[in-house]
N, C-alpha and C positions, 0 to 999 in steps of 0.2 A: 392451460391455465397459467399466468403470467401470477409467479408467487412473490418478487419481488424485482423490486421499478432498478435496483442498484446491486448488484455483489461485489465486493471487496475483498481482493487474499492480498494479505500481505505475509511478505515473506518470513520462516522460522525458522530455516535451512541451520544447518548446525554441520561446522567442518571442526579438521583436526586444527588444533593451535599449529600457527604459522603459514596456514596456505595460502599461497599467494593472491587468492580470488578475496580471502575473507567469506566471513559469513553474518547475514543476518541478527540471526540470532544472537550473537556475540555484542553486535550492535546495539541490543536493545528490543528487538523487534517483539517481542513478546509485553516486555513496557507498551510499546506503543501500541499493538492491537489490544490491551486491556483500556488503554483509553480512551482510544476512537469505540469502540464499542459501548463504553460506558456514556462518554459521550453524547454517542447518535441516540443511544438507548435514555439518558435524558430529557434529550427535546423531544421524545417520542416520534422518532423515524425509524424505530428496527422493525417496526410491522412492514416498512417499503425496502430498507434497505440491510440488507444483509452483511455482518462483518466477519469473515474469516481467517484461520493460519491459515497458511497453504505449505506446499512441501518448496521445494528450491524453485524460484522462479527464474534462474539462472543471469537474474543480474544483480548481484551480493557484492560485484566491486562497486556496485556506482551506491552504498549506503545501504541502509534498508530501501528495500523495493516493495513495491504495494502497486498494483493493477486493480483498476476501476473494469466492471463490463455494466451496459452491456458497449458501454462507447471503449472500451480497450484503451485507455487513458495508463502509461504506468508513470508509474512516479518512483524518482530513487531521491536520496538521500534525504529521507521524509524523518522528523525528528519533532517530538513532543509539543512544540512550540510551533507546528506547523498545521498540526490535526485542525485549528477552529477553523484557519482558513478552508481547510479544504472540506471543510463541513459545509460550512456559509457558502464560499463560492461555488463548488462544483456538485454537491451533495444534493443543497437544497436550489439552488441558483444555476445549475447546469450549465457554469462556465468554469472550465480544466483552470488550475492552478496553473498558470506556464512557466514561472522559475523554478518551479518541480518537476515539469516532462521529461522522461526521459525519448529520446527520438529515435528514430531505426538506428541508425548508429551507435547511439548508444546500447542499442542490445543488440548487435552482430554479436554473436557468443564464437564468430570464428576467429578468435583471436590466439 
């Protein structure tokens, strides 16, 4: 049973002050998953699409980070003024945001 068409974690990860990676949360990320949720939960798509915290998505240097599945889409330095786009375009229109992608490269975490 296919419960929803979309899930979304965006990150909440929470470090010690100063670490060199950063964290999410510090960021905002909490801000921002109360308004894309509120948001999707507006236009009446949270029956399709599901909006979640998640734990450390382990890419907290590139901004808040937020992963689409079931297309695996992540998006980093995602920020308030950013959610309609990514509602309209990829949410409801199923085309990725591209100056939000973040790329393999950008999440090699072997750094």
């Amino acid at each position: 049973m296919k419960r929803f068409d979309k899930h979304i974690f965006i990150c909440n990860n929470s470090r010690p002050p100063g670490h060199p990676r950063g964290c999410c949360f510090d960021k905002g990320s909490k801000e921002l998953f109360d308004n894309l949720k509120m948001k999707v939960a507006s236009q009446g798509l949270d029956k399709k699409i599901r909006v979640n915290l998640s734990g450390c998505l382990d890419a907290c240097e590139q901004g808040i980070a937020m992963v689409v599945y079931p297309e695996q889409i992540w998006y980093g330095n995602v920020k308030k003024e950013d959610i309609d786009e990514i509602i309209q375009s990829h949410l409801i229109n199923n085309k990725p945001v591209e100056r939000l992608e973040l790329k393999e490269q950008d999440l090699n975490n072997d750094k």
